[in-house]
C-alpha positions in Angstrom: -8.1 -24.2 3.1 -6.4 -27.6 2.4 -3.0 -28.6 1.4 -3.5 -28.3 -2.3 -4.9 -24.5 -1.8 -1.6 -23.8 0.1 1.5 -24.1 -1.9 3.7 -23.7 1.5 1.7 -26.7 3.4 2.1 -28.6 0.0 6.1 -28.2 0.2 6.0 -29.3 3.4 4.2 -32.2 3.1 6.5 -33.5 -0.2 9.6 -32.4 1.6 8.5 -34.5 4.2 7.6 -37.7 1.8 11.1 -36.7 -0.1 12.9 -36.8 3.6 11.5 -40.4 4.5 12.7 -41.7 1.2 15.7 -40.3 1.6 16.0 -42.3 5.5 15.0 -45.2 3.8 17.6 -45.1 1.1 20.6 -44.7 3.4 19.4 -47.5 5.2 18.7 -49.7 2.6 22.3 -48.9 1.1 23.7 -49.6 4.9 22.4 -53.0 4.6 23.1 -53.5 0.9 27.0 -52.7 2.1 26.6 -55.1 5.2 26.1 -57.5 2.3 29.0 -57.0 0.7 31.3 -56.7 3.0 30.6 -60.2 3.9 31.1 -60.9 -0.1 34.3 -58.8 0.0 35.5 -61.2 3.0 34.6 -65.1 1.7 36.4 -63.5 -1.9 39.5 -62.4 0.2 39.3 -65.6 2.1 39.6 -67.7 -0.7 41.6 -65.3 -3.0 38.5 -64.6 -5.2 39.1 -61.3 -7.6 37.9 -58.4 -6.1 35.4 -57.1 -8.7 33.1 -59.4 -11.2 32.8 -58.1 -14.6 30.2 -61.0 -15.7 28.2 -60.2 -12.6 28.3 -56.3 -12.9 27.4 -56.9 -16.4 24.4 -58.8 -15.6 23.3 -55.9 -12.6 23.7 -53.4 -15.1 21.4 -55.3 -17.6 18.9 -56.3 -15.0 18.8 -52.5 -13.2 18.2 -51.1 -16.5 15.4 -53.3 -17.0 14.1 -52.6 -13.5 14.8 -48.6 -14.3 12.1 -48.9 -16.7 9.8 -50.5 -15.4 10.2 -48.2 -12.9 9.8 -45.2 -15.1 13.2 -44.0 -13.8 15.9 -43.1 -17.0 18.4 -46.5 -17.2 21.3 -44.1 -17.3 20.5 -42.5 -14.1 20.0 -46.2 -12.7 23.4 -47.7 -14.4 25.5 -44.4 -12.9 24.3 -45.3 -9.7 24.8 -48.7 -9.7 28.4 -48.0 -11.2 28.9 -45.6 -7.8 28.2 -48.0 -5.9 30.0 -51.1 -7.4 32.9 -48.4 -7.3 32.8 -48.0 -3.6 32.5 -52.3 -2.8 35.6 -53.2 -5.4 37.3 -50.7 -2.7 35.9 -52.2 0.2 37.0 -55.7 -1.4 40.4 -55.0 -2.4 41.1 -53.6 1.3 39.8 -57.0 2.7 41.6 -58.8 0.2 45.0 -56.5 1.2 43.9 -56.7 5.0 44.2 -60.8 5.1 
């Protein structure tokens, strides 16, 4: 009997795939966020605005773009991307208060 033939062995195996991804995401967002914070700390060293509304516009654009390619819907994408910009404006503004 293989995989295919045995729904249960087929879960497993895609639960498995879906667990790497998801250790690979949180790492990849773990770095992404070491990124930022150094961002956050050159803007609060030289009293830079927090957040980047030309920039973000630009992400959002270019994620979209990337979304489709992708074959992943652009909203899903852009609500993510809006999460996470969310959560780095914090981090900023407490570097910025934290000088």
């Amino acid at each position: 009997m293989t995989d295919a033939a045995d729904p249960k062995a087929e879960l497993l195996r895609l639960r498995g795939s879906i667990d790497n991804i998801d250790a690979a995401l949180i790492f990849l967002l773990a770095e992404r966020f070491r990124a930022t914070q150094q961002v956050g700390q050159l803007k609060a060293e030289h009293e830079m605005p927090a957040s980047d509304p030309g920039r973000e516009e630009q992400q959002v654009a270019r994620l979209r773009a990337l979304a489709e390619q992708a074959h992943l819907d652009p909203e899903f994408a852009e609500k993510w991307f809006n999460f996470v910009v969310a959560e780095v404006i914090r981090h900023h503004t407490e570097a910025a208060e934290g000088r």
